[in-house]
ZAVOZA-821754 format. One record per residue: residue in three letters; x, y, z of N, C-alpha, C in turn. Coordinates in steps of 0.001 Angstrom, whole numbers, padded with zeros to 6 digits, always signed. Example, Ala and Ser with C-alpha at 12.3 -4.5 7.8 and 13.67 -1.06 7.14 Angstrom:
<lolums>
ALA+013190-005690+007800+012300-004500+007800+013200-003300+007800 SER+012850-002250+007080+013670-001060+007140+012900+000030+007870 
</lolums>
This chain:
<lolums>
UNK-007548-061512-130052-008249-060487-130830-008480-061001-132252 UNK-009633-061193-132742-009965-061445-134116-009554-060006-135110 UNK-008596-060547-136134-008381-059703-137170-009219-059848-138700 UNK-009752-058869-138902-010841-058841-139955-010024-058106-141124 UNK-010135-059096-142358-009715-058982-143568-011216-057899-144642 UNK-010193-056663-145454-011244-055950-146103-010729-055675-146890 UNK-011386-055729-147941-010853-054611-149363-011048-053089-149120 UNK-009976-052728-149283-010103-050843-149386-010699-050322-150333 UNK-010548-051138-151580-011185-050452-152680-012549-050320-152893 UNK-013094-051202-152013-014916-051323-152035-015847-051579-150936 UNK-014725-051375-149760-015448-050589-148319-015621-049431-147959 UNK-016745-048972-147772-017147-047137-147558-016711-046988-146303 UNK-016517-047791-145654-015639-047192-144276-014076-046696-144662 UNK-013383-047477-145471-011752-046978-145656-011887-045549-146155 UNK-012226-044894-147135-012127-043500-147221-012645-042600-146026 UNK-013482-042523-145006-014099-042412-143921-012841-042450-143325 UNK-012623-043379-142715-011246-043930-142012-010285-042939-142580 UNK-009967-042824-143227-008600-042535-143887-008476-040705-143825 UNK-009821-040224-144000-009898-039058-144098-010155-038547-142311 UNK-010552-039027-141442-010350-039142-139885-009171-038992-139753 UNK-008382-039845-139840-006991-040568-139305-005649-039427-139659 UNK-005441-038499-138888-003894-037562-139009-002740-038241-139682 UNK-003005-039453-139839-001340-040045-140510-001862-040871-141969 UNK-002844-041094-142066-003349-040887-143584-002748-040322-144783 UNK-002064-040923-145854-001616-040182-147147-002063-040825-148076 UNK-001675-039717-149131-002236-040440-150283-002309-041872-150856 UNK-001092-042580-150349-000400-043835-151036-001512-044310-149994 UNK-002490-044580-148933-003762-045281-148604-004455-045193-149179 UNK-004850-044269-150297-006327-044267-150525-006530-044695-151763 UNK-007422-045248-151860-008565-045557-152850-007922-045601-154581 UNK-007643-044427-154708-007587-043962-155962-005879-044739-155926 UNK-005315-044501-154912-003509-045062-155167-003660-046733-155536 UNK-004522-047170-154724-004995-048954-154716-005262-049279-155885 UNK-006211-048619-156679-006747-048549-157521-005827-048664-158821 UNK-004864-048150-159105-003862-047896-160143-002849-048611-160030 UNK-002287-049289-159027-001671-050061-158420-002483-051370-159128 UNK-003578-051657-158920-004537-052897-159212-004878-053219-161075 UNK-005001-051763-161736-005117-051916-163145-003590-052172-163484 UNK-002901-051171-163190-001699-051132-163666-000788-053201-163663 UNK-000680-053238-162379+000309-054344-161924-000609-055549-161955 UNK-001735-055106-161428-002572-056605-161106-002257-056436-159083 UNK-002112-056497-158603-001521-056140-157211-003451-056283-156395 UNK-003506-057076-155649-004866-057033-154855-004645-056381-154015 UNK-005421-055644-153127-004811-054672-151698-005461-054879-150809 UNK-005389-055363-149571-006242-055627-148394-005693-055311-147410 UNK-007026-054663-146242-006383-054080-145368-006660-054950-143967 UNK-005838-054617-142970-006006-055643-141886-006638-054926-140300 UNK-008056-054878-140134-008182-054263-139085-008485-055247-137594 UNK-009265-054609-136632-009403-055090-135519-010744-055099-135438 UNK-011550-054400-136279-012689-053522-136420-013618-054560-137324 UNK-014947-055358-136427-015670-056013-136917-017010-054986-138093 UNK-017138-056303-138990-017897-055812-140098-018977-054627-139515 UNK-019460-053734-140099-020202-053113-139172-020284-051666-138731 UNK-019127-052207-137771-018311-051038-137547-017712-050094-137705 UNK-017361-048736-137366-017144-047718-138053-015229-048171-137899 UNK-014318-048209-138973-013083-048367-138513-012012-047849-137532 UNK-012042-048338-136610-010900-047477-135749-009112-047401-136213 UNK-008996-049074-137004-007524-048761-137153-007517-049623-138774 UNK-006542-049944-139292-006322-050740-140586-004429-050434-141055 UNK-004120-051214-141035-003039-051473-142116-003129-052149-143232 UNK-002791-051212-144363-002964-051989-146049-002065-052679-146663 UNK-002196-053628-147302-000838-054382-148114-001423-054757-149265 UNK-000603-055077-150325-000818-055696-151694-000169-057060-151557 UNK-000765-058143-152378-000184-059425-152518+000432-059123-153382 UNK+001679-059655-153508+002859-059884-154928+002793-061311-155240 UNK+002090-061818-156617+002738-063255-156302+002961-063151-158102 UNK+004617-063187-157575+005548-063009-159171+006382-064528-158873 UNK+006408-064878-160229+007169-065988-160968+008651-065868-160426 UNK+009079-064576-160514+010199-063732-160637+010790-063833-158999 UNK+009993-062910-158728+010180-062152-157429+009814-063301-156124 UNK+009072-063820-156200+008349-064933-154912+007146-064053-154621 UNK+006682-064799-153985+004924-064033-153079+005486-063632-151454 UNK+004716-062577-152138+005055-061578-150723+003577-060532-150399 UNK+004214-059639-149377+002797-058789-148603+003665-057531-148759 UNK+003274-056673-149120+004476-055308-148969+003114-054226-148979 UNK+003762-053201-147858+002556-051853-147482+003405-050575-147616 UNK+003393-050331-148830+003064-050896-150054+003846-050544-151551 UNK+003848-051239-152227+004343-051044-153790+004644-050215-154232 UNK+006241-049511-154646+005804-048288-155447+005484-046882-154405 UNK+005210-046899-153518+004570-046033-152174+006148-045847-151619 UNK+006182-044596-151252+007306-043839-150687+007280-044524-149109 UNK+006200-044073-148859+005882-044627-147075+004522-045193-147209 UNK+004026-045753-146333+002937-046240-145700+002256-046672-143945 UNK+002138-045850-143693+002276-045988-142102+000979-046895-141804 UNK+001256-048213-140884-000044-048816-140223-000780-047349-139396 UNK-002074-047503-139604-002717-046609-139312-003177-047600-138187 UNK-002294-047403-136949-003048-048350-136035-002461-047301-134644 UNK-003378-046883-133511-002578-046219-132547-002842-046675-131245 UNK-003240-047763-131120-003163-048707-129806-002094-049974-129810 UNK-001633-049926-128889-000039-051059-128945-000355-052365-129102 UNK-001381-052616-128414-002247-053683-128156-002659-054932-129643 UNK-003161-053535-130372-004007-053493-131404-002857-053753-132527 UNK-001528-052940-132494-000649-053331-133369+000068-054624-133133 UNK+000004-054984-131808+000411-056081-131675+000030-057599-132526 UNK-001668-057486-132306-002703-058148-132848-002521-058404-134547 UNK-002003-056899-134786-002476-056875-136140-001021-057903-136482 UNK+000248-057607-135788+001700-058238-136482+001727-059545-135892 UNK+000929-059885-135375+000688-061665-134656+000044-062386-135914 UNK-000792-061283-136425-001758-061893-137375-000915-062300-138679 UNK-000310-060956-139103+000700-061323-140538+001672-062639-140289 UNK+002348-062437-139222+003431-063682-138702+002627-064996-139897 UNK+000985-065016-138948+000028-066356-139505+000151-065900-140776 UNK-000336-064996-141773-000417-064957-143139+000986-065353-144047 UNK+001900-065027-143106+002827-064991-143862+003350-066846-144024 UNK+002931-067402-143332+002510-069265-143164+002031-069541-144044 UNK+000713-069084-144029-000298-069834-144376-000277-069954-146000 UNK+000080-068379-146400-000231-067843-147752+001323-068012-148422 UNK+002517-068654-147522+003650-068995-148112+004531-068157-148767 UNK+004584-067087-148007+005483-065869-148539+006542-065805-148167 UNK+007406-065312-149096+008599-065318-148891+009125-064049-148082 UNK+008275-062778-147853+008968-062020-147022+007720-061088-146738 UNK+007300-060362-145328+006293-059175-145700+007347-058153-145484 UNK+006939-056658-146238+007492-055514-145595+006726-054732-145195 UNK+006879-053412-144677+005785-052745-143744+006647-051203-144498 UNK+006296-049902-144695+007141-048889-145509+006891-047544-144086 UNK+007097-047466-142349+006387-046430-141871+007673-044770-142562 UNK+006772-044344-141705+007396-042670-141685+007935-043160-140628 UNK+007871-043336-139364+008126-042959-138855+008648-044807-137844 UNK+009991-044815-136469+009845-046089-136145+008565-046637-135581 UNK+008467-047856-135704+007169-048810-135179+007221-049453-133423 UNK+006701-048840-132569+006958-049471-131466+006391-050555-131138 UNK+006995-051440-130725+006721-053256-130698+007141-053978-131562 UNK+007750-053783-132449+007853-054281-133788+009477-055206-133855 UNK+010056-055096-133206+011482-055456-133068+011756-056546-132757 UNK+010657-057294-131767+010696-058445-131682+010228-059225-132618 UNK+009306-059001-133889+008781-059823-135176+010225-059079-136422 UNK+009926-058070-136848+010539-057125-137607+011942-056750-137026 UNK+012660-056685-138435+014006-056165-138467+014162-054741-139463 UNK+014812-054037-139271+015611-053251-140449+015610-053733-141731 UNK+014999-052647-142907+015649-053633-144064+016127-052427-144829 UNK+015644-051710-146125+016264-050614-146534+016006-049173-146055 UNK+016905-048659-146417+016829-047368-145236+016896-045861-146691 UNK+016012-044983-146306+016135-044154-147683+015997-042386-146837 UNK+016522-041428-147292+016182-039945-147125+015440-039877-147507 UNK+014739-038970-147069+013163-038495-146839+013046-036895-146714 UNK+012538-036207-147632+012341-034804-147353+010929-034073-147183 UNK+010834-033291-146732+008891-032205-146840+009656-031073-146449 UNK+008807-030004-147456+009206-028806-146947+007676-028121-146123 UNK+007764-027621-144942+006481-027162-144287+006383-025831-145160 UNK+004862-026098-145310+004486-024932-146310+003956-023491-145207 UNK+003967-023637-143925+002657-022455-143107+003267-021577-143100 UNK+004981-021035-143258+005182-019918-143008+004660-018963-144247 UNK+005062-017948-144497+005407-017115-145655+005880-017292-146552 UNK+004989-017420-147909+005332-017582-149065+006856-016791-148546 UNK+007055-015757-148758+007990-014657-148590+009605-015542-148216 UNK+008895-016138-146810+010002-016784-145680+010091-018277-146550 UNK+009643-018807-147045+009565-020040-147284+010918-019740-148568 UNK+010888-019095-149687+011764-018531-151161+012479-018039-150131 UNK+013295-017634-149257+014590-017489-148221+014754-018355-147908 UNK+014439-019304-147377+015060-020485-147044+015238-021580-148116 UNK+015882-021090-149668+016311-022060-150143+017343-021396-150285 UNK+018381-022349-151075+019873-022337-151151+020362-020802-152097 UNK+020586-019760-152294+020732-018424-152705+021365-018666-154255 UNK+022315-019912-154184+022835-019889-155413+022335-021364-156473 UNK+022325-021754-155537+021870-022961-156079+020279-023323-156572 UNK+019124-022607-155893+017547-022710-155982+017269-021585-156123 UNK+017303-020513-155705+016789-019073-155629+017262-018500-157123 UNK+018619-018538-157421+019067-018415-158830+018628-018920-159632 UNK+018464-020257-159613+017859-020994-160738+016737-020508-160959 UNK+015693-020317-160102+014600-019819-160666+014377-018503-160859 UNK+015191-017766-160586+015284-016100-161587+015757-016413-162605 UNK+016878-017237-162937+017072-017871-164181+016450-018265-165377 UNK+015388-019574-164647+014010-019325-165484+013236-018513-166062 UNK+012791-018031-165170+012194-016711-165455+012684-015606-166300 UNK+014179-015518-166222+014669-014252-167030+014484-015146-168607 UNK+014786-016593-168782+014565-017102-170061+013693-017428-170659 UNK+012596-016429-169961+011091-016813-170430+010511-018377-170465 UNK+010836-019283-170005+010428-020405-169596+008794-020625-169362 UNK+007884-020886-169800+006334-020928-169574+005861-022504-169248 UNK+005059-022877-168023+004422-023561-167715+003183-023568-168263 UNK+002777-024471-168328+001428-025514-168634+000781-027019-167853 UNK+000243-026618-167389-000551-027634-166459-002135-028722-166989 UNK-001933-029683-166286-003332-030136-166546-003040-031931-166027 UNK-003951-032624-166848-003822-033892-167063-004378-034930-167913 UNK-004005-034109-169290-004811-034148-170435-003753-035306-171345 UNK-004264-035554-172111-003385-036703-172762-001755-036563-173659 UNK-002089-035294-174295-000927-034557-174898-000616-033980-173835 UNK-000531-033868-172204+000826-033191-171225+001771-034971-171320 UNK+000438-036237-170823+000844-037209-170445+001921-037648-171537 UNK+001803-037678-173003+002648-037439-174010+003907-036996-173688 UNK+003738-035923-173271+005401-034736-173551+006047-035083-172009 UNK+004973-035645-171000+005777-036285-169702+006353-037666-169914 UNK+006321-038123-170334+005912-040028-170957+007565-039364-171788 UNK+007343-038849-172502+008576-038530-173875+010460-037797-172251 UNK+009878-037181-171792+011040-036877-170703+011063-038032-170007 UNK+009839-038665-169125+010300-039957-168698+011427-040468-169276 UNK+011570-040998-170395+011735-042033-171327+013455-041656-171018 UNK+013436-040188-171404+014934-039780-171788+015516-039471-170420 UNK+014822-039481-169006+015327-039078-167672+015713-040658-167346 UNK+015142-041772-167458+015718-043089-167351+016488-043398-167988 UNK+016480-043151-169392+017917-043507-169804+019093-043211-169405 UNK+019092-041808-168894+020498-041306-168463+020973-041576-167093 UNK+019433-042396-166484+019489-043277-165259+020021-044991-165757 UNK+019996-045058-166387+020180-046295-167335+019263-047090-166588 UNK+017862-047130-166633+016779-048266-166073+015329-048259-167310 UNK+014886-048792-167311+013668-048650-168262+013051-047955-167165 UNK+011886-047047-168080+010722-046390-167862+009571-047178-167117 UNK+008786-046779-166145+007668-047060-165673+006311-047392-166764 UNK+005447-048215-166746+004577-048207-168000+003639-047213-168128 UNK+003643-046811-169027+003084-045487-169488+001470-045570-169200 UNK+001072-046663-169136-000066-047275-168489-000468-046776-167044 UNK+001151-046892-166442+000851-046675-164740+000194-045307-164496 UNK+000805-044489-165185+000855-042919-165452-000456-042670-166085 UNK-001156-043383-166804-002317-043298-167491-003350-043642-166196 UNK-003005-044635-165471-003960-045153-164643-004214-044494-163086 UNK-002762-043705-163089-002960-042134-162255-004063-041163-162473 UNK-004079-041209-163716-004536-039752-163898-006475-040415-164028 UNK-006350-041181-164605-007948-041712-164288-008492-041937-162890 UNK-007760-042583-161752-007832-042390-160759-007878-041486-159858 UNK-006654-040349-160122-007073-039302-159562-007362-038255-159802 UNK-007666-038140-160599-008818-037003-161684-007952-035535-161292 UNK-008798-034546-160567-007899-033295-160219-007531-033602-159351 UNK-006927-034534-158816-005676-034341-157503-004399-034317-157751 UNK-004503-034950-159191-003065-034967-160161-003349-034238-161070 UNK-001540-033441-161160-001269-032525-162211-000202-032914-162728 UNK-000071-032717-164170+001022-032432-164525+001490-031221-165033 UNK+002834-031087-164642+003298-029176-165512+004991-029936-165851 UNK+004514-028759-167225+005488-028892-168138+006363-027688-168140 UNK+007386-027456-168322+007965-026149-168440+008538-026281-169993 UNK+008313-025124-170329+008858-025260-172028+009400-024055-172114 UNK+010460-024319-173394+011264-023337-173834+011061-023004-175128 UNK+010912-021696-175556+010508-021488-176884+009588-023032-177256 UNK+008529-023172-177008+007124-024076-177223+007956-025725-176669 UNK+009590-025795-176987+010198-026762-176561+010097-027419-175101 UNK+009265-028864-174749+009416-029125-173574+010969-029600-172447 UNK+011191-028468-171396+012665-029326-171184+012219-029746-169702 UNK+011585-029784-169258+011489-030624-167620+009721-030352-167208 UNK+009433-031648-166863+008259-031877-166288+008386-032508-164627 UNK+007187-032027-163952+006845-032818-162708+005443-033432-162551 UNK+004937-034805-162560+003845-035012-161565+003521-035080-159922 UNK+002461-034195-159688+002018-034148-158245+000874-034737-157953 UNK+000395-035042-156553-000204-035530-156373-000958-035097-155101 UNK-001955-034520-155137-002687-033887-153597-003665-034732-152644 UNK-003300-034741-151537-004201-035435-150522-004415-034695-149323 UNK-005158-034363-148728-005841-033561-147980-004794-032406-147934 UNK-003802-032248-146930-003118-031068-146682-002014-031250-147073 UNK-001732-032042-148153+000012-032488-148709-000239-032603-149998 UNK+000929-031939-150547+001100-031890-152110+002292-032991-152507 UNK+002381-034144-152706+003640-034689-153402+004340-034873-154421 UNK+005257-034592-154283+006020-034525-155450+006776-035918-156175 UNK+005873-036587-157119+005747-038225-157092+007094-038443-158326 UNK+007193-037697-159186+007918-038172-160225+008676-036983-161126 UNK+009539-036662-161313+010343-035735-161927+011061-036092-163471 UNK+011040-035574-164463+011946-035615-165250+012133-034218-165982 UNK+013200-034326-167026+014089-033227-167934+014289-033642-169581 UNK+014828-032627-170062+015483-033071-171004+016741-032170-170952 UNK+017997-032905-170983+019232-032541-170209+020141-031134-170781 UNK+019386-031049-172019+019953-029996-172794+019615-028942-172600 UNK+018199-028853-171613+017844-027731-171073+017964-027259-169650 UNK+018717-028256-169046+019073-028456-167542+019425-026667-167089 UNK+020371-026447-167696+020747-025417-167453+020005-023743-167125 UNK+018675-023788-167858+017552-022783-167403+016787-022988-166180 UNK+016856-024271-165456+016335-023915-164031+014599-024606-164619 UNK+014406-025374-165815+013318-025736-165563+012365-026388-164542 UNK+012965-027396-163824+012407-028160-162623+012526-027266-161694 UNK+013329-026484-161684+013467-025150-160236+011760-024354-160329 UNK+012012-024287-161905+010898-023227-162048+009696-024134-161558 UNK+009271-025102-161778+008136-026242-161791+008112-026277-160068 UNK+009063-026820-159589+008575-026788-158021+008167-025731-157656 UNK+008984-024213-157679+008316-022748-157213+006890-022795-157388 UNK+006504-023219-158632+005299-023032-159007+004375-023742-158333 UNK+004853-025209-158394+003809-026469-157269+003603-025281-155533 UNK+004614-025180-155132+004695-024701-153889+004004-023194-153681 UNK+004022-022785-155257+003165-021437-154943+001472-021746-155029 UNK+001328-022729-155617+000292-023468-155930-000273-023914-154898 UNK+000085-024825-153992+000023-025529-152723-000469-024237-151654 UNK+000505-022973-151240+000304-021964-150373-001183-021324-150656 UNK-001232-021625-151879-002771-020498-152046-003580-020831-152101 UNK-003698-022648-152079-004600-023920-151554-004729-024197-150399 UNK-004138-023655-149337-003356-023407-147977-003090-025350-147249 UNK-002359-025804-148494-001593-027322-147936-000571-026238-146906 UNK-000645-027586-146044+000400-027500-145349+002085-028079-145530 UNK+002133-029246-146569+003365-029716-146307+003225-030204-147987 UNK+004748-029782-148525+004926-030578-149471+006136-031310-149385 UNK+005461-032643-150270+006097-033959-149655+007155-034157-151062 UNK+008568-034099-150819+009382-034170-151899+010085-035661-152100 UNK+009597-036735-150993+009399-037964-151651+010902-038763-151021 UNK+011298-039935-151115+012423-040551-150800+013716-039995-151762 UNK+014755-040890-151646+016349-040729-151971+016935-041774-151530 UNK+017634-042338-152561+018759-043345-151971+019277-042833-151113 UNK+019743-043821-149925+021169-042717-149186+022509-042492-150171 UNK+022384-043354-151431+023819-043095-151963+023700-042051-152753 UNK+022658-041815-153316+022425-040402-153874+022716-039138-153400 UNK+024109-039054-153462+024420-037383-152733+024120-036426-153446 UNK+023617-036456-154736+023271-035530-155335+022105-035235-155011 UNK+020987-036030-155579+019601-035971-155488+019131-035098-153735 UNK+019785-035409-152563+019699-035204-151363+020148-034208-151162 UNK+021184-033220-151442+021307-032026-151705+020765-030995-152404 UNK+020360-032221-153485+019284-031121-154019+017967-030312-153611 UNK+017760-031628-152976+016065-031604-151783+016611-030461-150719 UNK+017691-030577-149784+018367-029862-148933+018858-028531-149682 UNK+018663-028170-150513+018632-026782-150901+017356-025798-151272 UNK+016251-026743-150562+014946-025926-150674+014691-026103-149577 UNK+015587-026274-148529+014910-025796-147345+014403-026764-146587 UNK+014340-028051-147286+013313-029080-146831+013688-029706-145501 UNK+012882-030141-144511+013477-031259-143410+013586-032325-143373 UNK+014831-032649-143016+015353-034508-143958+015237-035022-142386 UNK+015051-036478-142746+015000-037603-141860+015083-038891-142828 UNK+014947-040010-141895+015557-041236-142528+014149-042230-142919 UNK+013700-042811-143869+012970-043480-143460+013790-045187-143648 UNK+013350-045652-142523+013412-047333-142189+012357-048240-142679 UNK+012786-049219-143793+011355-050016-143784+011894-051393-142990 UNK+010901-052115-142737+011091-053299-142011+010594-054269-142476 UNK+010857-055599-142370+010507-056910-143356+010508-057908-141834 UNK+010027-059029-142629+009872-060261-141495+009465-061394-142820 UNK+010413-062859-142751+011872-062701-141788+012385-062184-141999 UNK+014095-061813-141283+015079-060493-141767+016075-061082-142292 UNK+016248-062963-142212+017107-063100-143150+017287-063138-144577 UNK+016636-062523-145134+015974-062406-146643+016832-061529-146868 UNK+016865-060275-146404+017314-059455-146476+018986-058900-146533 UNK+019777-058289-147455+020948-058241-147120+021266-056917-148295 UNK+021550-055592-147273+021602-054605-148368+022684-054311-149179 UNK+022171-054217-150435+023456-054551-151278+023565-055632-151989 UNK+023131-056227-151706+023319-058357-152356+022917-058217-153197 UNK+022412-057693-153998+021871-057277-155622+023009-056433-156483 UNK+023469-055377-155994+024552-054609-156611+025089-055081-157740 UNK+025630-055961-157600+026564-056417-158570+024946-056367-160600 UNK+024530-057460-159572+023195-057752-160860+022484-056930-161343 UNK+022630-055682-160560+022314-053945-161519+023042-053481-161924 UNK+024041-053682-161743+024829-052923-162221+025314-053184-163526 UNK+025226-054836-164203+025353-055798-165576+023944-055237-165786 UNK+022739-055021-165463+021759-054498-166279+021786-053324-166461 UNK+022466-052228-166092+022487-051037-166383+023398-050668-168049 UNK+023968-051711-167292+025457-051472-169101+024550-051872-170198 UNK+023385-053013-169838+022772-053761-171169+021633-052453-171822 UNK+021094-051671-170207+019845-050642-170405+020685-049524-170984 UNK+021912-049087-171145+022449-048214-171469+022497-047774-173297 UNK+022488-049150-174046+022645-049266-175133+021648-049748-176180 UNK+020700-050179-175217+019230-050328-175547+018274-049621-176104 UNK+017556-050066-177516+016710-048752-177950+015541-048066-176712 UNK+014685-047574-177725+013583-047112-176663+012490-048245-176378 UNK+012504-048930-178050+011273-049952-177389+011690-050641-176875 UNK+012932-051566-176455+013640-052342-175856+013610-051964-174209 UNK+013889-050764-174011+013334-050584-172704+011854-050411-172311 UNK+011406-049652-173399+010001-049684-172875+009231-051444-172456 UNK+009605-052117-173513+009139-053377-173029+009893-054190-172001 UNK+010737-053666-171986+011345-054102-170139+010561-053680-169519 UNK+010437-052117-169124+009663-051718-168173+008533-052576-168101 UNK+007784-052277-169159+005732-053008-169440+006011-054760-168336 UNK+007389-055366-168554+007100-056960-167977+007699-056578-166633 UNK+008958-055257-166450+009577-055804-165157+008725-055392-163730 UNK+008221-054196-163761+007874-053229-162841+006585-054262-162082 UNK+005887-055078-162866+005038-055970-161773+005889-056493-160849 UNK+006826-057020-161327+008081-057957-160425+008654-057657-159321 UNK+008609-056100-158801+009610-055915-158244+008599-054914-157633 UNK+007275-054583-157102+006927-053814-156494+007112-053632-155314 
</lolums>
């Protein structure tokens, strides 16, 4: 089977394709490639079966990495929670992972990864296991009504009467002064993560890309901002891409209040699913937290080839000496970490 190499970003069949295809998300399309490409530099090509011409039947997307740092690699994709080969003939997926095997030769990479939702059948004999992360969506079709019952009574449901009783006010948009006062919580939600910030660029190159599909909302207190979320909409899914606070206001239920709102937002748009995004597995916090709105958890598996590259954990130690250094670090000191590291490590 001949495999045909395409750019997503400037074939009128991939949006076509993509908007067909039931397992389609945002992190495929156009506008995600796109920001990915200003931001990092990252090329994105997709791999079909489907001669020039033709209307697309299947495609899997990847970005080249080729870092100083990191080695050259194929990863589907960067930064992207999941990415499922949009391929639904066995045959055809076969074709397509015969083909990478060759790229991954030819073009001298040191590892591809593949990011599905869901496991890959056939894949076991090329592909191994590599990191494994929680995964939450809460289904939006029941009842607003039924949906605010099925979160946690003391833990989510409180919090956001909480809010509310403290007069807490949202503001939405994706205007340059929200990106400001989100950019400013970023800054202070990584620190207390001890990692530098994402480049404020990336976040800039969101919102040009996806014009109204991205929002940001702010929740403020007396005019004071204390927790923001960016979302991100693609056909019938709202995601929930990036979260921060400011910790002194933790305590009013701002981010409680901000999701209610996305999700009341989403129901009257009539999405079906909002997507609340990965989790370390070591994160018992973060995963409880998701699990107190109700959400349905599963695991996601990504897979790499070769698999001896791979060894989870074998880094630990070397984050953990950069966390003590990011801990004590001003702001521009991290910020210019972030601006060089985040190409490196997509």
């Amino acid at each position: 089977m001949v495999i045909y190499c395409i750019d997503p970003t400037t074939d009128p069949r991939w949006g076509d394709f993509l908007a067909r295809h039931p397992r389609a998300s945002v992190f495929h399309t156009v506008a995600w490639l796109k920001a990915l490409r200003r931001t990092y530099g990252y090329k994105s090509v997709a791999n079909t079966t489907s001669a020039p011409g033709e209307d697309l039947q299947n495609g899997a997307v990847f970005c080249h990495i080729d870092s100083w740092l990191t080695g050259r690699r194929l990863v589907s994709l960067p930064f992207s929670d999941h990415c499922e080969p949009l391929v639904d003939n066995a045959s055809d997926l076969h074709d397509l992972l015969a083909f990478l095997q060759r790229q991954f030769v030819e073009e001298n990479c040191r590892y591809i990864e593949m990011r599905p939702l869901s496991a890959l059948s056939g894949t076991s004999a090329i592909f191994r296991q590599g990191e494994k992360f929680c995964f939450h969506q809460i289904d939006l079709t029941p009842s607003l009504g039924n949906i605010f019952r099925s979160f946690h009574k003391d833990s989510t449901q409180r919090k956001i009467r909480r809010a509310e009783r403290e007069g807490l006010k949202q503001v939405e948009g994706h205007s340059e002064s929200l990106l400001d006062i989100f950019y400013r919580l970023q800054m202070l939600t990584r620190r207390r993560h001890q990692l530098p910030p994402q480049p404020k660029s990336w976040f800039r190159n969101l919102i040009d890309c996806f014009g109204e599909a991205l929002k940001i909302r702010v929740a403020l207190k007396d005019g004071q901002p204390a927790a923001s979320i960016l979302t991100l909409c693609y056909k019938d899914t709202l995601v929930y891409k990036y979260g921060c606070s400011d910790s002194r206001f933790n305590n009013l239920g701002g981010m409680h209040l901000l999701l209610w709102r996305a999700i009341q937002d989403a129901k009257e748009r009539g999405l079906r699913t909002f997507d609340l995004g990965r989790s370390d597995l070591d994160n018992s916090g973060l995963i409880t937290f998701k699990d107190r709105w109700g959400a349905n958890q599963s695991i996601l598996t990504y897979v790499r080839f070769p698999t001896e590259l791979f060894q989870q954990g074998g880094t630990d130690w070397k984050l953990r000496i950069l966390k003590r250094v990011f801990a004590h670090a001003p702001d521009s000191f991290l910020s210019a970490v972030g601006n060089i590291l985040y190409r490196h490590i997509g």
